[in-house]
C-alpha positions as CSV (number, residue, x, y, z in Angstrom):
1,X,30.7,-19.6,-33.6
2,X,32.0,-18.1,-30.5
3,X,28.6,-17.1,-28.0
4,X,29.4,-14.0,-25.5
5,X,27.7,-12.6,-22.6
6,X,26.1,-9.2,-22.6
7,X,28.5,-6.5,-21.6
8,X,27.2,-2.7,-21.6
9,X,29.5,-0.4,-22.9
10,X,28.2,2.7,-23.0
11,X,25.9,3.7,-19.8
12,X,23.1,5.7,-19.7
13,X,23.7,9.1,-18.4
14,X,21.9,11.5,-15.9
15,X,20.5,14.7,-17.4
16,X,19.0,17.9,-16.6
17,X,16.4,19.4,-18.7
18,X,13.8,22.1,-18.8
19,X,9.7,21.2,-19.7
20,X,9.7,21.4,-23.3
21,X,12.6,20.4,-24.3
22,X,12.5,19.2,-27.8
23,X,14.1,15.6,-27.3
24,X,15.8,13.5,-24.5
25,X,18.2,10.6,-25.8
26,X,19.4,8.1,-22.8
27,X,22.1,5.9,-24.6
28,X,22.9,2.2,-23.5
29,X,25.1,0.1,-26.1
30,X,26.1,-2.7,-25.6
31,X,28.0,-6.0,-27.1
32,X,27.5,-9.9,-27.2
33,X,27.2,-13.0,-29.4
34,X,24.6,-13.3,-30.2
35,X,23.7,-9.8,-30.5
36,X,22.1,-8.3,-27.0
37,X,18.3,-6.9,-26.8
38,X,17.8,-4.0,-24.9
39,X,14.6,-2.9,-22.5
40,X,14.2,0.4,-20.8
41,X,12.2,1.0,-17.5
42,X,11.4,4.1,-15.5
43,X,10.7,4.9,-12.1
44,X,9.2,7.9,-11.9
45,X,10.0,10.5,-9.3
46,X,6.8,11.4,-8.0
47,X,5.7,8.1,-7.0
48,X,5.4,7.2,-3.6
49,X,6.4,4.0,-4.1
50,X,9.4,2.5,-6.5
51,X,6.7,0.9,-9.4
52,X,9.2,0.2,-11.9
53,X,7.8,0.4,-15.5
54,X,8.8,-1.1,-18.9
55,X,8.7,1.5,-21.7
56,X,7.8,0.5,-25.2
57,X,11.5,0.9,-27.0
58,X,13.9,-2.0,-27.4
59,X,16.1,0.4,-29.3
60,X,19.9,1.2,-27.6
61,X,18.8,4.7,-28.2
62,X,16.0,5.9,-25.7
63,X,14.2,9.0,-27.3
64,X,12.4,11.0,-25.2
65,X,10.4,13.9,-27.0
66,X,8.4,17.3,-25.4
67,X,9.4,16.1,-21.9
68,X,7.1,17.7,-19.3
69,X,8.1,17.1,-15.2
70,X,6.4,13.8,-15.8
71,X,8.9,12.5,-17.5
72,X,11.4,13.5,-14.3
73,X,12.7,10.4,-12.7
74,X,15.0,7.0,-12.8
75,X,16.0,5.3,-16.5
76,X,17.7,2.6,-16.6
77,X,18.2,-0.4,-19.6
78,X,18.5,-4.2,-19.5
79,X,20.6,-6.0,-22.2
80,X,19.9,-9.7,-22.7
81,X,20.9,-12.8,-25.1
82,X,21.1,-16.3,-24.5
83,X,24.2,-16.4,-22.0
84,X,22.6,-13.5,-19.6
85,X,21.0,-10.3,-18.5
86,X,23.0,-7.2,-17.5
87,X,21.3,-4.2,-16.0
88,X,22.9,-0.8,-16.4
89,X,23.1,2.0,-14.1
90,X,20.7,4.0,-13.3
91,X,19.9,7.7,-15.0
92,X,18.8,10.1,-13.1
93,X,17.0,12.6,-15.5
94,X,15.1,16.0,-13.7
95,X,13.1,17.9,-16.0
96,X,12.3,21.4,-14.4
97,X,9.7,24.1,-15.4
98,X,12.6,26.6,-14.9
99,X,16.1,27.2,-15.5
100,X,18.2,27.0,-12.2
101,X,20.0,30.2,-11.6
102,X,17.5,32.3,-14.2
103,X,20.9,34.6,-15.1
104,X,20.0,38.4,-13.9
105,X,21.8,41.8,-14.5
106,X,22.3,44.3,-12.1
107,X,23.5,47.4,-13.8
108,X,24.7,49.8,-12.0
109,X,26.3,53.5,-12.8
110,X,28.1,56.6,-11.2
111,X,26.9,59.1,-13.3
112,X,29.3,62.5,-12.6
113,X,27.1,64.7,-14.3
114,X,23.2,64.6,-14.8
115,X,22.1,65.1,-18.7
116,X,19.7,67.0,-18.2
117,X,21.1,70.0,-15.7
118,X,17.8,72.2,-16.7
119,X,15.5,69.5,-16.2
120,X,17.0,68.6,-12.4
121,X,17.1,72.4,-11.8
122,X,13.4,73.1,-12.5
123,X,12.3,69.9,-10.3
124,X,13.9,71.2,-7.2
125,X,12.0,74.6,-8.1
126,X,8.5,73.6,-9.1
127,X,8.1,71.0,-5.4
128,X,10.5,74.5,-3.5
129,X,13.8,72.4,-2.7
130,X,16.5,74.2,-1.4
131,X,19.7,73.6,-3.9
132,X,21.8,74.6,-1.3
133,X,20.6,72.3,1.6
134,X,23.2,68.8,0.2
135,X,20.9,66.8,2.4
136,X,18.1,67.5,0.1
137,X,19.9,65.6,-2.9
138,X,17.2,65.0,-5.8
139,X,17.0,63.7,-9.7
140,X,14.4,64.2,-11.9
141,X,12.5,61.3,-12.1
142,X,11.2,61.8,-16.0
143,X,14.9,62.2,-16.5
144,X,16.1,58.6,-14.7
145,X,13.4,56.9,-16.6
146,X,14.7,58.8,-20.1
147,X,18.1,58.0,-19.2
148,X,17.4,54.1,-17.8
149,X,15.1,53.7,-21.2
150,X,17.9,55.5,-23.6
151,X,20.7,52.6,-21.9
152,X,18.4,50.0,-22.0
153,X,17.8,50.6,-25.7
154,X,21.2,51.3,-26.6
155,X,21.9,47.8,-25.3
156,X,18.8,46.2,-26.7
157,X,17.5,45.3,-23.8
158,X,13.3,45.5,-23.4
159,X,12.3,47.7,-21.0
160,X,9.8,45.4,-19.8
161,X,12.0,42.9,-18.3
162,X,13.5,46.0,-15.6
163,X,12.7,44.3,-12.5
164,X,13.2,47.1,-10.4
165,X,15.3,51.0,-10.8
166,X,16.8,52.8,-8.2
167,X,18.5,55.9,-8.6
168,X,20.7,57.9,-5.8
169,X,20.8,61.6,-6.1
170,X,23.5,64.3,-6.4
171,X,26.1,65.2,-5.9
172,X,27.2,61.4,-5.8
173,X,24.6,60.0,-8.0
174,X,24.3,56.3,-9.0
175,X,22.0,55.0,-11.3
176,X,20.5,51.0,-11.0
177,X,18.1,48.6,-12.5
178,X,17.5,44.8,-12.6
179,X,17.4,43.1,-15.9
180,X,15.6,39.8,-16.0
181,X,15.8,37.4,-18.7
């Protein structure tokens, strides 16, 4: 019987994962005669110092499940047999509480002509603004918040997640919100 060496051959990987997530796997196969046993350890990121500590699997596979920032830190596997002892690389695995770059949607739109002409027109008469003065551009604000809910629902978005609205007034009117997610 021909006896081999421990040789990895598949390293462990770093990863990036939010608090929560269901389940972690950190893969280190390896091969030898006789067949290799492998340990993990950890070094945990928020230690001051490098304690290195064994985990409880002598599985290839490292599972990981409900990770919290806890689990953030170094991984990394020793394979051993009777001809030697080969450490792996180590994983660097961060486990955030968010997701970097939280995506956001700034909408934005030129409106050419107000829905509600009526509805802008008795504004400017009921707080006595002049519809002739162009500096004294205004929209209805029961209007923006009709039309800003009516878009938001057409694109099933919830309303609750506008961050912030902005509107410009005529005759060059824009219309924004924030959406966040």
């Amino acid at each position: 019987m021909v006896h081999l060496r421990p040789n990895i051959t598949e390293q462990p990987r770093d990863a990036l994962m939010l608090v929560g997530e269901q389940i972690l796997s950190l893969v280190c196969n390896s091969t030898g005669v006789p067949r290799p046993l492998t340990d993990w350890f950890f070094i945990p990121m928020k230690e001051e110092t490098c304690k290195v500590f064994r985990i409880n699997s002598t599985n290839p596979v490292l599972e990981l499940h409900n990770l919290t920032t806890e689990n953030s830190g170094f991984y990394f596997c020793n394979v051993s047999n009777f001809h030697g002892i080969v450490q792996s690389r180590m994983a660097r695995v961060d486990v955030l509480r968010f997701a970097p770059g939280v995506p956001r949607i700034a909408v934005g739109l030129k409106l050419k002509k107000w829905p509600n002409e009526a509805s802008s027109e008795a504004y400017k008469s009921r707080y006595n603004i002049n519809s002739s003065n162009s500096s004294q551009q205004v929209v209805d604000p029961m209007a923006f918040n009709h039309v800003t809910k009516t878009l938001l629902e057409h694109m099933s978005w919830p309303l609750g997640n506008v961050e912030s609205q902005h509107y410009s007034p005529f005759p060059n009117a824009s219309v924004s919100f924030d959406q966040r997610w």
